[in-house]
C-alpha positions as CSV (number, residue, x, y, z in Angstrom):
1,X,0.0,0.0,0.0
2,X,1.2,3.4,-1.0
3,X,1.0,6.7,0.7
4,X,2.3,10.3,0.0
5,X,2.9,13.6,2.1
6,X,3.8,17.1,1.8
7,X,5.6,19.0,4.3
8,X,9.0,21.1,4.9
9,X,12.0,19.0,5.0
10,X,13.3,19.3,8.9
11,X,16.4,17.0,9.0
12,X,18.8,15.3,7.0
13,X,20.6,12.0,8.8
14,X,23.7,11.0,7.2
15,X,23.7,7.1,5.8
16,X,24.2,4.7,7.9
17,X,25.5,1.0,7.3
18,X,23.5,-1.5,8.9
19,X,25.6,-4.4,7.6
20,X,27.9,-4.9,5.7
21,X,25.1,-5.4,2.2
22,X,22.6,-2.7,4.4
23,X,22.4,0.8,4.4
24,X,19.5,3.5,5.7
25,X,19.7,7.1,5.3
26,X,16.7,9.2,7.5
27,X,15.1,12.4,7.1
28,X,12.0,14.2,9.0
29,X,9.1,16.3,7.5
30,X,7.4,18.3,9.1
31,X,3.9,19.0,8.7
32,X,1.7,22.1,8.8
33,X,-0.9,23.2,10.6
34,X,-1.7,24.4,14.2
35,X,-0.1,21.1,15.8
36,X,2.9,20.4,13.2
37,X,4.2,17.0,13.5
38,X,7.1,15.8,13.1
39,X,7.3,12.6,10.8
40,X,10.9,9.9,10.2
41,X,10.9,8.1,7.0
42,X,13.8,5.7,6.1
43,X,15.3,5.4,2.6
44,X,16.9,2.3,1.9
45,X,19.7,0.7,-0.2
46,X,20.2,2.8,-3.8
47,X,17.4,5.1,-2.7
48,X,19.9,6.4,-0.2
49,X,20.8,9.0,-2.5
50,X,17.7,10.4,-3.4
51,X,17.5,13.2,-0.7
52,X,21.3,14.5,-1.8
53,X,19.4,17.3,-3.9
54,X,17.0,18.6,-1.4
55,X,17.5,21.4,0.9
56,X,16.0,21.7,5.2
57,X,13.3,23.9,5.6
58,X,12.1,23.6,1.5
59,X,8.6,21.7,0.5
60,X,9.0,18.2,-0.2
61,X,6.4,15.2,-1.5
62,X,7.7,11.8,-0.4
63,X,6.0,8.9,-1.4
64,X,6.3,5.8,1.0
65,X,4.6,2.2,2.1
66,X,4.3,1.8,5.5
67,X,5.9,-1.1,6.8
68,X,6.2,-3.5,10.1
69,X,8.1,-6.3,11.3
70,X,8.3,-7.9,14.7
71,X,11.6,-8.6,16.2
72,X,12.6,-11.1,19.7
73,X,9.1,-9.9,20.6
74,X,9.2,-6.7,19.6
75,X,7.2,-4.5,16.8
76,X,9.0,-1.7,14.6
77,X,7.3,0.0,12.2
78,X,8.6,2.2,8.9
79,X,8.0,4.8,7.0
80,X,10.2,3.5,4.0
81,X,10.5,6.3,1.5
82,X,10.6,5.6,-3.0
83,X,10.4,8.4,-4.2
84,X,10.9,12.3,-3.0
85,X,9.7,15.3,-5.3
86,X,10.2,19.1,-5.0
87,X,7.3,20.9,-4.4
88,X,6.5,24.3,-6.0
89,X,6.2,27.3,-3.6
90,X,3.3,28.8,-4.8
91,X,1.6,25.4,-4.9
92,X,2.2,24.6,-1.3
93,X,1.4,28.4,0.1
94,X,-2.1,28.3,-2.3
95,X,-4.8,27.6,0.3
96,X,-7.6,24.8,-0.5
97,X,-11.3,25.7,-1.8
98,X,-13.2,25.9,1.1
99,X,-17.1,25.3,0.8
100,X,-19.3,27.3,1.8
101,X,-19.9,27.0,5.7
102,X,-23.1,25.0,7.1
103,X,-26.6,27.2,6.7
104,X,-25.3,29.7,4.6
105,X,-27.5,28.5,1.0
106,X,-24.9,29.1,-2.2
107,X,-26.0,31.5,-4.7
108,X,-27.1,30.5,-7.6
109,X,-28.3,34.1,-8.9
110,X,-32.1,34.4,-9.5
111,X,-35.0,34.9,-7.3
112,X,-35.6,32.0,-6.2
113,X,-37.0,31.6,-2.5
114,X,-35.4,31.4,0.4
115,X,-35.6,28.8,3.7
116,X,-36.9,32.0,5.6
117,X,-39.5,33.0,3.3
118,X,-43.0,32.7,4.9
119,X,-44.3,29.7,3.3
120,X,-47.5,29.7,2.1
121,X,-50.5,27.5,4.3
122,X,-51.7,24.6,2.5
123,X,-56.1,24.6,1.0
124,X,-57.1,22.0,2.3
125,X,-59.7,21.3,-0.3
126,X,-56.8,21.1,-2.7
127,X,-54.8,18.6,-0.6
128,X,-55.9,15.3,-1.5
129,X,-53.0,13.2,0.5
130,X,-55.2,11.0,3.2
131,X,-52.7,12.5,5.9
């Protein structure tokens, strides 16, 4: 399963050899919003390099699958990063349409009635529903 994320590039770890046939490079993205979070993914193997060209504090995409493993009774979970693309400033800062709020009726021009209108009392010799 594949996810994706955009956020500001916090940290870049240097690569690290596991073994002797295994490397892992990290980096952190941070996200926005009142409550930014602060999110490790793990690039593996050849995919090491892929961060080389990105600079702290610009706007990244990564792409990533989410992985587990258990472990002498312990679970670890990944963020394993594929792929990493730059993303345009004026892309990121460009803020979402927002729908209109709850209760306030769009407008669709016209004159067409509205919810507070008086509504007009049914003839009951015209209402031929039996309730």
């Amino acid at each position: 399963m594949s996810f994706e994320m955009v956020g500001k590039l916090h940290k870049v770890f240097d690569v690290e050899a596991k073994s002797d046939r295994f490397q892992a490079r990290e980096f952190v993205v941070e996200t926005d919003g009142q409550y930014p979070q602060f999110v490790k993914f793990q690039l593996t193997q050849d995919r090491c390099e892929l961060i080389q060209n990105f600079e702290e504090g610009k706007d990244i995409k990564v792409f990533f699958d989410l992985r587990g493993r258990e472990w002498q009774g312990k679970y670890f979970t990944n963020l394993n990063a594929w792929k990493l693309e730059q993303v345009a400033a004026e892309a990121a800062a460009e803020p979402a349409s927002i729908p209109p709020a709850m209760g306030e009726p769009p407008d669709f021009g016209g004159d067409f009635p509205k919810a507070t209108d008086a509504v007009p009392t049914a003839n009951p010799e015209l209402d031929d529903l039996p309730f």
